[in-house]
FIPADREN-469684 format. One line per field, with one value per residue (C-alpha): residue in three letters; x, y, z; chain; residue number from 0. Coordinates in nm, 3 decimals, decimal comma, padded with zeros to 5 digits. Each point is the difference from the previous one (the first is absolute). Layout:
N
aa = ALA/...
c1 = X/...
c2 = Y/...
c3 = Z/...
ch = A/...
i = NUM/...
***
This chain:
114
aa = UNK/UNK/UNK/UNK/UNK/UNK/UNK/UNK/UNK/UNK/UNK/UNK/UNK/UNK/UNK/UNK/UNK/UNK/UNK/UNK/UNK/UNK/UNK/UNK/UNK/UNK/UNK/UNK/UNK/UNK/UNK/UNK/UNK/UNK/UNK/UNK/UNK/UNK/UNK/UNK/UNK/UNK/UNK/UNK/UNK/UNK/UNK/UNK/UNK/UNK/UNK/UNK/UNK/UNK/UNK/UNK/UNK/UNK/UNK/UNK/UNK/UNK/UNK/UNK/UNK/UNK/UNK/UNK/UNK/UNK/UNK/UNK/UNK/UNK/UNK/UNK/UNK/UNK/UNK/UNK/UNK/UNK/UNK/UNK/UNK/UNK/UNK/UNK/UNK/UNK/UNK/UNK/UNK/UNK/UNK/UNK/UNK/UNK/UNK/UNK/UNK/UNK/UNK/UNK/UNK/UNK/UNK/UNK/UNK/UNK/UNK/UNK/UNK/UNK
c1 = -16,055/00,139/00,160/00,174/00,064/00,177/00,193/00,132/00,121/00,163/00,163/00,090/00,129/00,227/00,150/00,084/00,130/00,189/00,157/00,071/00,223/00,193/00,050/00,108/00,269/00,094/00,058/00,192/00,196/00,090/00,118/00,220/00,139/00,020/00,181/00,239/00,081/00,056/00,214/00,228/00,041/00,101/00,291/00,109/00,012/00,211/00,215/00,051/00,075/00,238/00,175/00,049/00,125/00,262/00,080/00,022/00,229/00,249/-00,047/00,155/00,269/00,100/00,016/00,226/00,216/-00,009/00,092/00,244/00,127/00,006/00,195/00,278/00,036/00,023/00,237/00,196/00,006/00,148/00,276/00,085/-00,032/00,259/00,233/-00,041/00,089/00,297/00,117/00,022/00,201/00,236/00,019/00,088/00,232/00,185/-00,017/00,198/00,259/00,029/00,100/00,242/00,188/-00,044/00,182/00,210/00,119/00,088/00,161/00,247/-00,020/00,142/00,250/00,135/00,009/00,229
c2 = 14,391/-00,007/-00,330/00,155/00,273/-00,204/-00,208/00,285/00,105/-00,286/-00,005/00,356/-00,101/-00,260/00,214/00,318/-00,314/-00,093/00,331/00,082/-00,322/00,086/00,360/-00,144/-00,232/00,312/00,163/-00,287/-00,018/00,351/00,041/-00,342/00,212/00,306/-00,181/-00,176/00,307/00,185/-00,294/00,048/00,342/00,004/-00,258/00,171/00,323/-00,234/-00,091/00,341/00,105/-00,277/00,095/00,361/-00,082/-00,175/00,235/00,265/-00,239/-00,026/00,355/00,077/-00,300/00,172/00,347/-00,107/-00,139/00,287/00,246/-00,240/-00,016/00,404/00,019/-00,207/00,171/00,346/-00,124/-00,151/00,322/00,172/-00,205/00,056/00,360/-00,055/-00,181/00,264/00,256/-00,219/-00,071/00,367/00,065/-00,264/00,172/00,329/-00,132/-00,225/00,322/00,161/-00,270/-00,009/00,377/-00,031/-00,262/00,226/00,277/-00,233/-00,158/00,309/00,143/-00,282/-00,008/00,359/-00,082/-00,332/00,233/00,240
c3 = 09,437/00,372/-00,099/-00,321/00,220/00,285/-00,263/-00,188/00,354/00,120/-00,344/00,060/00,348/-00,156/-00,215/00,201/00,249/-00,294/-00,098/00,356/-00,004/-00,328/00,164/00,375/-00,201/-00,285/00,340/00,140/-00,301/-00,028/00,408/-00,056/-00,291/00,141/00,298/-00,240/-00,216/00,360/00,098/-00,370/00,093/00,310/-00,108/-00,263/00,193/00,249/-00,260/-00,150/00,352/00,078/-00,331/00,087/00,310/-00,141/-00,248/00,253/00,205/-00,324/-00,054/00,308/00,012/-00,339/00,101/00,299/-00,262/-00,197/00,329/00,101/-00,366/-00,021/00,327/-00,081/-00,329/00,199/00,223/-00,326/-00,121/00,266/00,079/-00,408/00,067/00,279/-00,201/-00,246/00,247/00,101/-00,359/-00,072/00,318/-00,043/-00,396/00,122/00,281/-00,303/-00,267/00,314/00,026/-00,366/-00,017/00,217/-00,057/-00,393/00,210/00,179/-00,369/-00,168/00,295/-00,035/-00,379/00,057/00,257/-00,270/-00,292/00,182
ch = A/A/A/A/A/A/A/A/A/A/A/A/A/A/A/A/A/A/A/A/A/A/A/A/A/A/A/A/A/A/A/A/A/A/A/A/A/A/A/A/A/A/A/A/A/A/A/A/A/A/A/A/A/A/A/A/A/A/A/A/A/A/A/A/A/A/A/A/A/A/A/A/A/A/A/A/A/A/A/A/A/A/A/A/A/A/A/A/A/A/A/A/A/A/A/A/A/A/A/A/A/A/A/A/A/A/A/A/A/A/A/A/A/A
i = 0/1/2/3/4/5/6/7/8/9/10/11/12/13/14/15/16/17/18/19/20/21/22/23/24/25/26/27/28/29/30/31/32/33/34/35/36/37/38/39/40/41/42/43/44/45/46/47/48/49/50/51/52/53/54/55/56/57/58/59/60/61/62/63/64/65/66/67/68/69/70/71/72/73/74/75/76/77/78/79/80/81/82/83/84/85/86/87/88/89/90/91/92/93/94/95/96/97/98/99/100/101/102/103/104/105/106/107/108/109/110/111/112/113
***
């Protein structure tokens, strides 16, 4: 009986030893994934970082544009205005001249007819 006994233990004894092994390398295994799917992560949060960095940096190159774009178009704008302002002047002054020399016509239109 105690040599049953002591067998089945020692059988016993091998397997727990047994499991204990499969568990230490499931355990293994699952830290060297854990580590590796840790180690994907952090690249890929890397790379989305290093992505929106960039895309910030364009952002901003093309807003610059955009300000330096809007600028010149404002200053554009105003010199037209100017022009317009000087085209109308130079309109009236030439309307002016133009009655005038009207006046100036007939007055002598009259004095030839006489």
């Amino acid at each position: 009986q105690l040599h049953l006994t002591m067998s089945e233990k020692t059988k016993l004894t091998k397997s727990l030893k047994m499991v204990q092994n499969e568990l230490q390398e499931k355990e293994s295994e699952m830290k060297r994934e854990i580590s590796e799917h840790k180690d994907r992560l952090l690249q890929a949060e890397k790379e989305l970082q290093d992505r929106l960095t960039e895309a910030n940096r364009k952002n901003k190159v093309e807003i610059e544009a955009c300000h330096e774009k809007i600028s010149s178009l404002e200053h554009y704008i105003s010199s037209q205005k100017l022009e317009i302002e000087h085209l109308k002047s130079n309109e009236e002054q030439l309307n002016n001249s133009l009655k005038e020399a009207n006046q100036a016509l007939g007055e002598l239109l009259k004095i030839k007819v006489r």
